[in-house]
N, C-alpha and C positions, 0 to 999 in steps of 0.2 A: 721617637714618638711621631704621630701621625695628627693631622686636622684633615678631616673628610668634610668635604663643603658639598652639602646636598641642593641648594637653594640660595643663590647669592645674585641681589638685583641689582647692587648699586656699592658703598664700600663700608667696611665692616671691620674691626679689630678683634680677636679674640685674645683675652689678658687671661696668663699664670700668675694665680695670688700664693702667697707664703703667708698667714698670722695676716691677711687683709694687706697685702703692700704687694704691688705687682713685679715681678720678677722677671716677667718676660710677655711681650708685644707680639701678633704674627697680624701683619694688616695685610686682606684678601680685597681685589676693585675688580668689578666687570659683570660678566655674567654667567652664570653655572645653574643649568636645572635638570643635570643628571647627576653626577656625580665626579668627582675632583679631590685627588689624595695631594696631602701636599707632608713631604718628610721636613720634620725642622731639627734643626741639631741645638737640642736642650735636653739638656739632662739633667739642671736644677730640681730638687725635691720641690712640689707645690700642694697644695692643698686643695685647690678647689678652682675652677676657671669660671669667665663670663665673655657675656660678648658688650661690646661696647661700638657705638653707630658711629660712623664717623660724620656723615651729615647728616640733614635734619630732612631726607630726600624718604617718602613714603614708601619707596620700592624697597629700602636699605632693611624695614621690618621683617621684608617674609626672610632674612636671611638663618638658614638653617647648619649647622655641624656639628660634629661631634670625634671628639677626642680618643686616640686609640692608643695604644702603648707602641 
């Protein structure tokens, strides 16, 4: 599976839910405003993902990705 970080200002976590209980963590820090593939070795069945902020830093908002098989 893949996380494509298109937009990342500051640091950021993107969480794998199962039934709402997270399964699995990938935390991204720095800065990315092109584009950034990152391969993770998870293979756990999930349901649904989100992003979660790690600090409470305004720039951590514009962070952008998305999830590819």
């Amino acid at each position: 599976m893949k996380v494509i970080v298109t937009k990342l200002l500051g640091s950021a976590e993107v969480e794998f839910l199962r039934n709402g209980v997270v399964v699995h963590r990938e935390r991204f820090t720095g800065k990315v405003t092109s584009g950034c593939c990152r391969t993770i070795a998870f293979n756990e069945a999930f349901d649904t993902h989100r992003c979660r902020f790690v600090t409470a830093m305004p720039a951590d908002r514009a962070f952008l990705y998305e999830v590819a098989p």
